[in-house]
N, C-alpha and C positions, 0 to 999 in steps of 0.2 A: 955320264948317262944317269939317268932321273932314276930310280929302284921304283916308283910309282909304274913309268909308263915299260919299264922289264915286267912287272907284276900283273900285268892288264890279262884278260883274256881276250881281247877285240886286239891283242899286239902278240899273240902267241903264233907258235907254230901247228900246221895244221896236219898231221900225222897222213893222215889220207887222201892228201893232194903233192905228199912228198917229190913225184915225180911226176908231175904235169903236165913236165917241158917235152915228157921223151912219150906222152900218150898220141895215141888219134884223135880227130875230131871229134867223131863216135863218146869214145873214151871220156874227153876234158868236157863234154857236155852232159855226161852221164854221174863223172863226181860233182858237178856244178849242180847237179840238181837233184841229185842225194844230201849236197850239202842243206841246201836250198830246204829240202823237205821237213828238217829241224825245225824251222822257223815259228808252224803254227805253234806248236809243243810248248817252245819257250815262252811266246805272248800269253799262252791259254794260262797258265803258270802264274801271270800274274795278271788275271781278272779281278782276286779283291781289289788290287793298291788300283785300278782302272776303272774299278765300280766307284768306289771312293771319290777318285776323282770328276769322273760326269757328274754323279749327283750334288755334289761342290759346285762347277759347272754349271747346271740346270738350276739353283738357287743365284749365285751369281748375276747369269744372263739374265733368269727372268727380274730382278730387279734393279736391270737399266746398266748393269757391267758388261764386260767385254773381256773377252779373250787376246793374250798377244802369245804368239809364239817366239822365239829367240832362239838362235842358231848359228854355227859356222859350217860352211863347205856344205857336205850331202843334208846334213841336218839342217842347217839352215834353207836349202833350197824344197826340202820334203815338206818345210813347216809352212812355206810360202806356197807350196804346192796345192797344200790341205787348204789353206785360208781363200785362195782365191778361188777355189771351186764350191766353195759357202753360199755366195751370192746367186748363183744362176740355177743351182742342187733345191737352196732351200729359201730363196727369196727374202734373203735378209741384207744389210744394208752393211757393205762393204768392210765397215767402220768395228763389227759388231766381234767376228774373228779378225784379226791380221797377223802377219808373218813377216820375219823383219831378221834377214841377212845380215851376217858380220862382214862389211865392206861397202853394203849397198846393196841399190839394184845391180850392179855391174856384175858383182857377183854371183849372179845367177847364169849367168854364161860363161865369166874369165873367173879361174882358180886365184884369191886374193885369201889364200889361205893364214897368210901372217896375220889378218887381223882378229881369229880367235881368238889371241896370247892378249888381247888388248885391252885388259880391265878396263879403263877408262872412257873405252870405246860402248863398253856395254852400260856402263853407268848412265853416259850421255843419252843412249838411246831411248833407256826407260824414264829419262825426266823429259827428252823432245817430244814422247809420242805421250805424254800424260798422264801415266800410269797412276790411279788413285786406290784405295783401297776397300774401293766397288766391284774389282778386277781381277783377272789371275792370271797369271806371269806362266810359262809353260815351256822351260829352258830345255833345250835338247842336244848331245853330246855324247855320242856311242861314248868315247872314252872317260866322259865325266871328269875331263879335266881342265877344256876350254875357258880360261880367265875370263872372255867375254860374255859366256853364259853365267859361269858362276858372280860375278861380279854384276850383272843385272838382276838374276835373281834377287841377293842380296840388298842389292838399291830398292827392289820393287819388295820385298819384304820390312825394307824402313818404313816404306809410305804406304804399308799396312794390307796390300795385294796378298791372296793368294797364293804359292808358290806350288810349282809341278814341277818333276824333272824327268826326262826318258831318256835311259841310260843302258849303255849294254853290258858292264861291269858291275858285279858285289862290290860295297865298301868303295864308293867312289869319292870323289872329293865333293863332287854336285851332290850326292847324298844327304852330303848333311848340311846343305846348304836349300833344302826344299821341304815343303808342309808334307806332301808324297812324291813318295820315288815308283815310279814305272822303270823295273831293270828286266826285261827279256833280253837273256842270256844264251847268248845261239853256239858260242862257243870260236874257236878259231876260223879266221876266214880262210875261203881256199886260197888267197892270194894275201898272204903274212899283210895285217895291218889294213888290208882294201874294204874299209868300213862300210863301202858303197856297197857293197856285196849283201852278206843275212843279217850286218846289224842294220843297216837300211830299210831292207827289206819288215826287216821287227818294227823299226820305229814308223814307216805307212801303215802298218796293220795297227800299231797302236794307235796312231791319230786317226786311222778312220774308225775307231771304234768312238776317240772320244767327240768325234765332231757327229757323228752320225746317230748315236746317242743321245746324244744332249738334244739333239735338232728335234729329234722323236718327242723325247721326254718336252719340249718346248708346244708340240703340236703342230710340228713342220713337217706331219705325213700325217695323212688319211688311209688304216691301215699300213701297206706298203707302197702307197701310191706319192710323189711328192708333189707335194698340189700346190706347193708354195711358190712352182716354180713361174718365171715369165716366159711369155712366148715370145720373146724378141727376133726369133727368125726360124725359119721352118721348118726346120726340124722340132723344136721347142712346139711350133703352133700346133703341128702333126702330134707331139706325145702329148699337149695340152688335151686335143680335142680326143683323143684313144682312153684319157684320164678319166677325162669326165664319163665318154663312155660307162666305160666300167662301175664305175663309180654309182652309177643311175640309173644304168639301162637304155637310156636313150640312142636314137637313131644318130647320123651325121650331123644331120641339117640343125638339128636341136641342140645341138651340142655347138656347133658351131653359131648359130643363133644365141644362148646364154652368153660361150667366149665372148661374140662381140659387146653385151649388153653388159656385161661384168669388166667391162675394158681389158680387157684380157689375163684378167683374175679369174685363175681354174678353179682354189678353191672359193670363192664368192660363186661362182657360175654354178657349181653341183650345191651350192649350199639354195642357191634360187630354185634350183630343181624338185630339188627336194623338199622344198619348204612351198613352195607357189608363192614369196615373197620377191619383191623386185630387190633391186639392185643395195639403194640407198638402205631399205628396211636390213638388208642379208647382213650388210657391212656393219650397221649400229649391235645387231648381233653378235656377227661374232668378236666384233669392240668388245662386247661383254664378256665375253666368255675365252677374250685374251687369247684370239687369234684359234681355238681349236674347233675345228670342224664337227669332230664326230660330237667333241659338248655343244656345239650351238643347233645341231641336228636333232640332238635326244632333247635340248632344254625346250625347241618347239612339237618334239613331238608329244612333251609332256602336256603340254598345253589343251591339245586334242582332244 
């Protein structure tokens, strides 16, 4: 037995779930979600090393890098979780976040847990998908001891990337193998080792701070509105056209009248609105002004 993975607190015993087997219903969903209620605590905890990293992040992205995430098991399916809900949230181009399972796609549905242990396997994956040092690498391993995360890090800090790690362990081995550590530390799971469980739950609230963030700071929301998003089917058409609403004031028909004229660009359509500019003029705009709404809004109403 490793004295690393005895020493863990994401491998510890959980004092007050000692007897779980012998609770009620009632009971085993009342310590599940006392455990549970730790969680924001621990991430709030580590907002500098989170600040840090968006604003990395939002320098990064805006000059043509990309995000990869890397992971094994829950971690790696959280990281793939985050990256693909990027595209439709904030209207960027697939390519821009991605998330990339130890084992594959496969492993997004079949447990192929052996292949975290597989340095080689991580290594590979950061030279197949490109990784340059325009980019930042963003390894994820409640236990921070996954070969495959630490070992792509490591590759993708050769070829000059950015490195991040989120981690649910002090003094991990991924530690000191990253430019920052994100470690919310939630403490033992109620089910000895079920990482699925609060350090899971820790490492979604971190990646949605740091993709939601960054998207902000990018000018992938007007106010709190996501305007970036497409209306590819109807529900999207429906928040598209509520957006603008809001957004302008305008009635239905007006609103659905710019959608169509903005080919169903929500923010170009409230930026026509608001400007009395058509289509082609809105877009050279906000070209200018590197996609943000509210600056291409103030820079014509300085004009005035």
């Amino acid at each position: 037995m490793e004295d690393y993975f005895a020493g863990l607190t994401t491998e510890g015993i959980n004092q007050n779930t000692l007897m779980i087997d012998e609770c009620t219903t009632e009971q085993m969903l009342h310590l599940l979600n006392q455990e549970d209620a730790k969680v924001p605590a621990s991430v709030a905890a580590e907002i500098p090393q989170i600040m840090k990293a968006v604003d990395i992040l939002h320098h990064l992205l805006k000059n043509g890098g990309r995000m990869f995430y890397i992971g094994a098991g829950t971690s790696g399916r959280l990281g793939v979780l985050d990256a693909s809900e990027c595209p439709p949230t904030f209207g960027v181009d697939p390519t821009l976040v991605q998330g990339h399972i130890a084992g594959g796609d496969i492993a997004l549905r079949v447990a192929v847990e052996g292949y975290e242990d597989s340095a080689e396997e991580g290594i590979a994956l950061i030279e197949r998908i490109g990784v340059t040092s325009k980019d930042a690498v963003i390894g994820i391993s409640a236990s921070g001891s996954a070969s495959f995360v630490i070992a792509g890090l490591q590759k993708a800090a050769e070829l000059g990337a950015t490195t991040i790690g989120i981690v649910n362990n002090r003094n991990s081995k991924l530690e000191d193998c990253c430019d920052i550590c994100i470690a919310p530390v939630v403490g033992p799971e109620v089910i000895m080792g079920s990482t699925r469980l609060k350090a899971g739950t820790a490492q979604k609230l971190v990646l949605n701070m740091l993709t939601t963030c960054t998207m902000v700071k990018l000018g992938k929301t007007y106010n709190n509105l996501m305007v970036d998003l497409k209306a590819s089917n109807k529900k999207l058409y429906d928040r598209s056209i509520r957006i603008i609403k809001i957004a302008t004031g305008v009635d239905n028909d007006v609103a659905a009248e710019h959608l169509e004229k903005a080919s169903m660009n929500c923010k170009l359509a409230i930026l026509m609105i608001k400007t009395g500019m058509d289509a082609e003029q809105a877009e050279q705009v906000l070209d200018e002004c590197e996609g943000n709404l509210k600056l291409a809004i103030r820079s014509q109403n300085e004009l005035v």
